[in-house]
FIDO-994793 format. One record per atom (N, C-alpha, C): residue in three letters; x negated, y negated, z; atom name. Coordinates in steps of 0.001 Angstrom, whole numbers. Atoms other than C-alpha are relative to their C-alpha. Layout:
BEGIN
+-----+---------+---------+---------+----+
:  aa :       X :       Y :       Z : at :
+-----+---------+---------+---------+----+
: ala :       X :       Y :       Z : CA :
...
+-----+---------+---------+---------+----+
This chain:
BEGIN
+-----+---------+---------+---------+----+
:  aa :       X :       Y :       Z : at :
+-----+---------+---------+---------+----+
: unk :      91 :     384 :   -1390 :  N :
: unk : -105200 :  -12109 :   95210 : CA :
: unk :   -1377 :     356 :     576 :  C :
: unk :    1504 :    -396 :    -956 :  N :
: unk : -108335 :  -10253 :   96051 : CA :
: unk :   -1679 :    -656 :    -717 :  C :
: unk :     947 :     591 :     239 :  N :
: unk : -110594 :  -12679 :   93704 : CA :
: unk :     521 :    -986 :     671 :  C :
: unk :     131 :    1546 :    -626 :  N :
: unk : -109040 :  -15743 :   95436 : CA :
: unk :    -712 :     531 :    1389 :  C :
: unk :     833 :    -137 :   -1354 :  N :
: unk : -110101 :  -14169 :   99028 : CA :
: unk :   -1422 :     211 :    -376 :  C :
: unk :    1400 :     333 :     842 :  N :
: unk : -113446 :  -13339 :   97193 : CA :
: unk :    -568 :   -1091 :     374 :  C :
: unk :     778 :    1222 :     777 :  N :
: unk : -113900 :  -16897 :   95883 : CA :
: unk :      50 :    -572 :    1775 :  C :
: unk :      96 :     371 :   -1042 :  N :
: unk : -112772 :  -17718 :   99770 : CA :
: unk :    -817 :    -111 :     789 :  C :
: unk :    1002 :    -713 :    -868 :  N :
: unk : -114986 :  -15913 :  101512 : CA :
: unk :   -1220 :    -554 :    -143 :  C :
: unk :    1195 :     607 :     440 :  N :
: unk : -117969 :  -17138 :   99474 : CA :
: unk :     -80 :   -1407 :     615 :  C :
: unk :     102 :    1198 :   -1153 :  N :
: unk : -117071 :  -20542 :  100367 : CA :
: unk :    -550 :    -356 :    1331 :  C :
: unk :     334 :     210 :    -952 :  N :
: unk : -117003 :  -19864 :  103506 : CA :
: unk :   -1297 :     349 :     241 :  C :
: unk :     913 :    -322 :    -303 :  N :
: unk : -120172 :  -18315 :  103680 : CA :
: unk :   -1520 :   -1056 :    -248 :  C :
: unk :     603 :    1040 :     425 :  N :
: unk : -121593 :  -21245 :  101575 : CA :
: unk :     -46 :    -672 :    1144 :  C :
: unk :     174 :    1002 :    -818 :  N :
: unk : -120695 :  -23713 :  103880 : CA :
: unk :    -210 :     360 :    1393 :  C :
: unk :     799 :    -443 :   -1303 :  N :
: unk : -121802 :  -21630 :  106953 : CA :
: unk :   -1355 :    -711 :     157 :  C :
: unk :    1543 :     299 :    -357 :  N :
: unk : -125370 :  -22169 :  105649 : CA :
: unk :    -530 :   -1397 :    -380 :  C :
: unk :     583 :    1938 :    -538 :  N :
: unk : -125236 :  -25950 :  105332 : CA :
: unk :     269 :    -460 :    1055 :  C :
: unk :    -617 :     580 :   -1517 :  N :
: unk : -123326 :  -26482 :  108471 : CA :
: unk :   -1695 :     627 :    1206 :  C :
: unk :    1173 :     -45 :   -1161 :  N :
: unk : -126951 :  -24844 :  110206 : CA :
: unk :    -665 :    -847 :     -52 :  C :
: unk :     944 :    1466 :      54 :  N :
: unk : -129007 :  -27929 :  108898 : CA :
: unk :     554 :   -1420 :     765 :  C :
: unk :    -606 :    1427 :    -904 :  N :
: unk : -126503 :  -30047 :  111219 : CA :
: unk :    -905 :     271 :    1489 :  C :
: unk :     516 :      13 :   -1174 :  N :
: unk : -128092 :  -30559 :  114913 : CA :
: unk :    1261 :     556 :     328 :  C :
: unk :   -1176 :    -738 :    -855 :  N :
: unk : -125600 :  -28716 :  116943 : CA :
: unk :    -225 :    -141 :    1323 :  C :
: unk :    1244 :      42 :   -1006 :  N :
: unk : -128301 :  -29347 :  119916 : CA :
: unk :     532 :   -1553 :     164 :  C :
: unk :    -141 :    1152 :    -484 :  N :
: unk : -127804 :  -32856 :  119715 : CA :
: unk :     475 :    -705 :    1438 :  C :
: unk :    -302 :     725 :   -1382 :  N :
: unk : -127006 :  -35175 :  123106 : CA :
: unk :    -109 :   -1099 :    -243 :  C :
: unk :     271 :    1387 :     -39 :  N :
: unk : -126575 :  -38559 :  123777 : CA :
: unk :    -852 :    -390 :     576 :  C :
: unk :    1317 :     631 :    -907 :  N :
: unk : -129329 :  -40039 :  125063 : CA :
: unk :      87 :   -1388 :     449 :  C :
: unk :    -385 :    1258 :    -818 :  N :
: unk : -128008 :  -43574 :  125904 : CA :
: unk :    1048 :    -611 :    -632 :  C :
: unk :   -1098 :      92 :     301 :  N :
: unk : -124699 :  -44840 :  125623 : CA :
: unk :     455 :   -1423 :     993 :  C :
: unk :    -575 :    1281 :    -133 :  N :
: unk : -123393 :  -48584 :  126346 : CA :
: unk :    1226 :    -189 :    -168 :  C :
: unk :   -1551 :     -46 :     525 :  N :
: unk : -119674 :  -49292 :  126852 : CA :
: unk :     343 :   -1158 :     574 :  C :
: unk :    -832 :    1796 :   -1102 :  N :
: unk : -118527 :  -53252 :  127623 : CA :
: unk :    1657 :     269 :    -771 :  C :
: unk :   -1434 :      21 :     232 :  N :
: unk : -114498 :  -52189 :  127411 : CA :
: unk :     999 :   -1677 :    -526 :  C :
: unk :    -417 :    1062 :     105 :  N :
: unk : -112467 :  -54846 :  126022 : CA :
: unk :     274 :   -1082 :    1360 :  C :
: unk :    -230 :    1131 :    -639 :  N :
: unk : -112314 :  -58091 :  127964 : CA :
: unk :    1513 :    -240 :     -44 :  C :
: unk :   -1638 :     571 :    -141 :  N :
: unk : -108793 :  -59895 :  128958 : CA :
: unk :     -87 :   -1127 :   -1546 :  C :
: unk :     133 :     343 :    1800 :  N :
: unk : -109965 :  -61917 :  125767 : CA :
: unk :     163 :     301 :   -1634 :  C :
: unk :      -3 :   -1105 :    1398 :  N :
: unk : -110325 :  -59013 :  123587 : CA :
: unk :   -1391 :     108 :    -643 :  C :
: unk :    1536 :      50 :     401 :  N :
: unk : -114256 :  -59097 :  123646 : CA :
: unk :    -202 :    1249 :     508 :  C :
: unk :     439 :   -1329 :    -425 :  N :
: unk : -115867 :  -55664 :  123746 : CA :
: unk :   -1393 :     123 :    -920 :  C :
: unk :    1531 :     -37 :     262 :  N :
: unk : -119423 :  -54389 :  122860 : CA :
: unk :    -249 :    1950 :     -14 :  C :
: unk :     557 :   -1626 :    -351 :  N :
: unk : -120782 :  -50612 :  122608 : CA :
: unk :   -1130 :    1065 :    -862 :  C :
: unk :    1155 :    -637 :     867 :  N :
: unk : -123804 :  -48467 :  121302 : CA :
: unk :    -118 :     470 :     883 :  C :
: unk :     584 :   -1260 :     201 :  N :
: unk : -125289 :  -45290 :  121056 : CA :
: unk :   -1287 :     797 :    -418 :  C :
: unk :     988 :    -164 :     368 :  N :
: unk : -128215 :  -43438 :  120715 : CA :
: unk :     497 :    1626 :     151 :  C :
: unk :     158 :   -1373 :    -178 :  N :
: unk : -128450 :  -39343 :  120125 : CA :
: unk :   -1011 :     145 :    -307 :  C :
: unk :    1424 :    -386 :      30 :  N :
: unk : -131375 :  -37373 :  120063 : CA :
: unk :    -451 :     849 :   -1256 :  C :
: unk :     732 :    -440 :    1490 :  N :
: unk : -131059 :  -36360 :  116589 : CA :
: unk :    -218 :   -1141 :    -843 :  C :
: unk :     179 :    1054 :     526 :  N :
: unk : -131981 :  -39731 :  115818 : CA :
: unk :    1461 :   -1220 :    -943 :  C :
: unk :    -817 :    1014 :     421 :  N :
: unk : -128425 :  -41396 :  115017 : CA :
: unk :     210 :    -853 :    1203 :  C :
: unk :     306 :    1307 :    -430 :  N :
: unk : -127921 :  -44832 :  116243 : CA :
: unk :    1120 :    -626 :    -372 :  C :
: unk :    -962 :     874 :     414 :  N :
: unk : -124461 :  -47087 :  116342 : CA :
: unk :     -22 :   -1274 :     805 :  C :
: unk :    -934 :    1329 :    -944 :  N :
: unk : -123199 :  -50583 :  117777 : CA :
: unk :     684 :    -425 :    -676 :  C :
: unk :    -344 :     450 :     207 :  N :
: unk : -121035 :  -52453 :  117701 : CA :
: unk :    1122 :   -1110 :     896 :  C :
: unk :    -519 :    1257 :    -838 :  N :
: unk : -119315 :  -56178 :  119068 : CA :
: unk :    1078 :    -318 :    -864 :  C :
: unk :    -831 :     612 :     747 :  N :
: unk : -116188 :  -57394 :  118184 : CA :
: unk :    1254 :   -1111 :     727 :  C :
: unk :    -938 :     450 :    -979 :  N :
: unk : -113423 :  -59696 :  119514 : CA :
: unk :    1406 :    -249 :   -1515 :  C :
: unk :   -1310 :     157 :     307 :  N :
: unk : -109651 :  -60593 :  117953 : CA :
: unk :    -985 :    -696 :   -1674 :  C :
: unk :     351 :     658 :    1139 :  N :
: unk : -111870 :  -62859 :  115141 : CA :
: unk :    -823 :    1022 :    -959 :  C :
: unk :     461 :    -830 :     561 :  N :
: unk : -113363 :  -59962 :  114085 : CA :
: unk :   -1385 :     835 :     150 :  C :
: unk :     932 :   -1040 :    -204 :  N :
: unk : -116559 :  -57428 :  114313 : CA :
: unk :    -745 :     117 :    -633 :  C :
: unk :    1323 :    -391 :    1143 :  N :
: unk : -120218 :  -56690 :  113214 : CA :
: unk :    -541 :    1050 :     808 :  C :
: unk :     490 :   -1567 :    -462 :  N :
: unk : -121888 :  -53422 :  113955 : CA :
: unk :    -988 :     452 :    -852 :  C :
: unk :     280 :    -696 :     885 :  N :
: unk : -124359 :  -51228 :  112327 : CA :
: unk :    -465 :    1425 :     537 :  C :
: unk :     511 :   -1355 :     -89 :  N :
: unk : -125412 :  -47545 :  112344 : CA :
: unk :   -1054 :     653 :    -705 :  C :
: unk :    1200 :    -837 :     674 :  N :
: unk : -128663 :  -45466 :  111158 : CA :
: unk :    -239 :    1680 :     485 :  C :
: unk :     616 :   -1669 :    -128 :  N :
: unk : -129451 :  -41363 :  110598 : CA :
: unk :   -1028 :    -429 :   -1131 :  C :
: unk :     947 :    -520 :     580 :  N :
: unk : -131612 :  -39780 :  109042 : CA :
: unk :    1007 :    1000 :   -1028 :  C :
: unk :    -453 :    -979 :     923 :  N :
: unk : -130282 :  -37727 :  105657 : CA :
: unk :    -169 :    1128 :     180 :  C :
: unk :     938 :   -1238 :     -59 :  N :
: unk : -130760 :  -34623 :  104898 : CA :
: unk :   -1257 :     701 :   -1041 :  C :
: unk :    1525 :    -607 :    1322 :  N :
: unk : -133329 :  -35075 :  101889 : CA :
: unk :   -1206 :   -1199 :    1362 :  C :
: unk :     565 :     885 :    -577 :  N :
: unk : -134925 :  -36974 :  105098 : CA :
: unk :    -181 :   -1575 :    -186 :  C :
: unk :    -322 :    1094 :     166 :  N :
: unk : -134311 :  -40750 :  103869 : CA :
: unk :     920 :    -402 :    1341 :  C :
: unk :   -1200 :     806 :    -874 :  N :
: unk : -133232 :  -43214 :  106562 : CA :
: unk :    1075 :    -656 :    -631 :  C :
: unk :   -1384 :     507 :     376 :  N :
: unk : -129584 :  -44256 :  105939 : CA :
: unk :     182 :   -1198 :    1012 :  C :
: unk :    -843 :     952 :   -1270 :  N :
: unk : -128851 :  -47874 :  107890 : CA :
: unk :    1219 :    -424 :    -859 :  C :
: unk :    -938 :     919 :     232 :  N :
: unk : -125603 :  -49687 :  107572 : CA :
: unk :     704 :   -1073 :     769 :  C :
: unk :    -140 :    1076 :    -889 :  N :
: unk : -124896 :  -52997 :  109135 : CA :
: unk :    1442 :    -469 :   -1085 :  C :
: unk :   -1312 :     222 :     511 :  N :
: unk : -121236 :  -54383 :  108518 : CA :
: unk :     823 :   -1341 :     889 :  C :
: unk :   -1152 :     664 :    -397 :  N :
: unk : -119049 :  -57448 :  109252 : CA :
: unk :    1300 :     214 :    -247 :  C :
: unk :   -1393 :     409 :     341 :  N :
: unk : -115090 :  -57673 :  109357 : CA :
: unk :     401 :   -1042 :     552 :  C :
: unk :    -566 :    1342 :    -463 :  N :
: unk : -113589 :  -60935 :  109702 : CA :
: unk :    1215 :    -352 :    -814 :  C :
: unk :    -973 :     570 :    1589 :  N :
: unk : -111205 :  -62785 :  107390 : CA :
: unk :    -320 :    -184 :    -800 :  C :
: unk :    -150 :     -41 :    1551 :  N :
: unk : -112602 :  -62177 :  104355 : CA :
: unk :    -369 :    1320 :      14 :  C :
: unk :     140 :   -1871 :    -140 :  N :
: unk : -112569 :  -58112 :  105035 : CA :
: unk :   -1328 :     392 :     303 :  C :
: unk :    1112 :    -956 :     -78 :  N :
: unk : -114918 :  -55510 :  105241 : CA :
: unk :   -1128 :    -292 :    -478 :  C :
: unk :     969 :     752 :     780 :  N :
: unk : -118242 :  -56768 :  104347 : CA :
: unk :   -1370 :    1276 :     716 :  C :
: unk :    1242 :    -964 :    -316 :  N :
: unk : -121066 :  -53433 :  104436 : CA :
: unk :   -1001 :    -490 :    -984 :  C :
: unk :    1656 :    -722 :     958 :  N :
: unk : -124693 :  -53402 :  103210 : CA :
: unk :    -608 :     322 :     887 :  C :
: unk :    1460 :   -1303 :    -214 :  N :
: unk : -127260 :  -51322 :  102988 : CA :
: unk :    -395 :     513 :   -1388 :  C :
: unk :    1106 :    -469 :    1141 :  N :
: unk : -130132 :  -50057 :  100747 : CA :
: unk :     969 :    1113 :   -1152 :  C :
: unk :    -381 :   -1335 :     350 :  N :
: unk : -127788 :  -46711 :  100017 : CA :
: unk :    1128 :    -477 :    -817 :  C :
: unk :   -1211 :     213 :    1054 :  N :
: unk : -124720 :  -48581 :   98398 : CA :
: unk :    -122 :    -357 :   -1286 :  C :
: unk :     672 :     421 :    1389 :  N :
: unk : -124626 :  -48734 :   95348 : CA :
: unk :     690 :   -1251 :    -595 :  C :
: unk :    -111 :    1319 :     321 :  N :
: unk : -124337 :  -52180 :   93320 : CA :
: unk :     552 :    -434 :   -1100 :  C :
: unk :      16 :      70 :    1334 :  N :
: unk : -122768 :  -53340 :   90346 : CA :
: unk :   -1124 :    -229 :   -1123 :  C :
: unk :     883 :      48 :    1399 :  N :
: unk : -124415 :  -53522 :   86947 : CA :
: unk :      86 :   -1467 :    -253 :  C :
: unk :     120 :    1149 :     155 :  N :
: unk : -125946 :  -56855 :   86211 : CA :
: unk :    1323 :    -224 :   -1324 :  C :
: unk :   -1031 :     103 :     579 :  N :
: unk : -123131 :  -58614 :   84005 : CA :
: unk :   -1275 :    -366 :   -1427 :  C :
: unk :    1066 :    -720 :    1707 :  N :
: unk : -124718 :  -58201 :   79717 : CA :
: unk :    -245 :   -1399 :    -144 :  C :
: unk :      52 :    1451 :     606 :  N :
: unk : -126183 :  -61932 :   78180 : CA :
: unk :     886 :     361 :    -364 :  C :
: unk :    -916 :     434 :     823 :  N :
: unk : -123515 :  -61898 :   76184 : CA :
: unk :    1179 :    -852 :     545 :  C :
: unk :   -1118 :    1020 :    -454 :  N :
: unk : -120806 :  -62561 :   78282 : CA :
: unk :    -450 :   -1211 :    1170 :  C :
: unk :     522 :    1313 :    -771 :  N :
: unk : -122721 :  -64743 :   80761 : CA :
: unk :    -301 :   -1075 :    -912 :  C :
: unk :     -93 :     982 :     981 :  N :
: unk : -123163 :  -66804 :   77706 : CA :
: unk :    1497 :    -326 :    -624 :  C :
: unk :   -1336 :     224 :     215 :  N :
: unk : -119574 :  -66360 :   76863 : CA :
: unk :     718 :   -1035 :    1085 :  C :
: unk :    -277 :     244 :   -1512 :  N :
: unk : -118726 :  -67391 :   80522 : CA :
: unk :    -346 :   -1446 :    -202 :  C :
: unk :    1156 :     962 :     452 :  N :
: unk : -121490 :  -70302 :   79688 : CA :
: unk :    1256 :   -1573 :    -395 :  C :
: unk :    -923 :     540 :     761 :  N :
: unk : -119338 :  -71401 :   77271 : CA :
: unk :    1385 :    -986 :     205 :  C :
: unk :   -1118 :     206 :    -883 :  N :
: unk : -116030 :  -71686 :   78650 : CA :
: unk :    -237 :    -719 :     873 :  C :
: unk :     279 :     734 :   -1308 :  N :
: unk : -117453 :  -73265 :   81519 : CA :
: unk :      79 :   -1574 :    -670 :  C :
: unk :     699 :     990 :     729 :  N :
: unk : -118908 :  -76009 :   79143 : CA :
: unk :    1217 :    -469 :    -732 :  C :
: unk :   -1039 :     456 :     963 :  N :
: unk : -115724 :  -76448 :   77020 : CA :
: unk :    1332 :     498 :     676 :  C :
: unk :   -1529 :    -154 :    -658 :  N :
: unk : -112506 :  -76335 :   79083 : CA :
: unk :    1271 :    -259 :   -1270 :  C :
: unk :   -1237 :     397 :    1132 :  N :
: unk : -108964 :  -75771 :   77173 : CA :
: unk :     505 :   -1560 :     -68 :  C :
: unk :    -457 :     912 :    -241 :  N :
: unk : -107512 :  -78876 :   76586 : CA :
: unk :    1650 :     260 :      95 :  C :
: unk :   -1271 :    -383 :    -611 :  N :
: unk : -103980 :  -78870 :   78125 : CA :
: unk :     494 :   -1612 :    -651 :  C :
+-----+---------+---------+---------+----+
């Protein structure tokens, strides 16, 4: 029992000293709010003064928005995003991407394309 409070403690002490590299200081510095409409149209962005940044517009058909900080290896982070009816749709520089697909099977693919089963 007294290495799990130990291993606890450490934790906590760990994550004391990353939680100081957060702004704690921070404020909003300008803030936009168009409340939903009788339509269901609404609008709203943000600015704080530790340099994060949101909006976002949306109505019943669906919503685009994006947001930008700053990391903490200092790299800007943006992310701009639609939802509509064909879902969630994010990019940005930071996501990561699939792996190009190998020649092989794009020639396999090729293939198939070129020679349909016969039914």
């Amino acid at each position: 029992m007294f290495k799990l409070s130990l291993c606890l403690l450490a934790a906590l002490m760990l994550s004391n000293v990353y939680a100081d590299n957060i702004n704690k200081d921070a404020v909003i510095t300008r803030e936009e709010v168009d409340s939903a409409d009788p339509d269901g149209n609404y609008r709203y962005a943000y600015e704080t003064s530790n340099g994060i940044q949101a909006q976002e517009a949306g109505n019943p058909n669906g919503i685009s928005g994006s947001s930008s900080y700053i990391s903490p290896e200092g790299i800007p982070i943006t992310l701009t995003y639609v939802a509509d009816e064909n879902g969630f749709q994010p990019q940005g520089a930071h996501l990561p991407t699939a792996p190009p697909i190998p020649e092989a099977i794009l020639r396999a693919l090729e293939y198939i394309a070129a020679h349909p089963p016969r039914s």
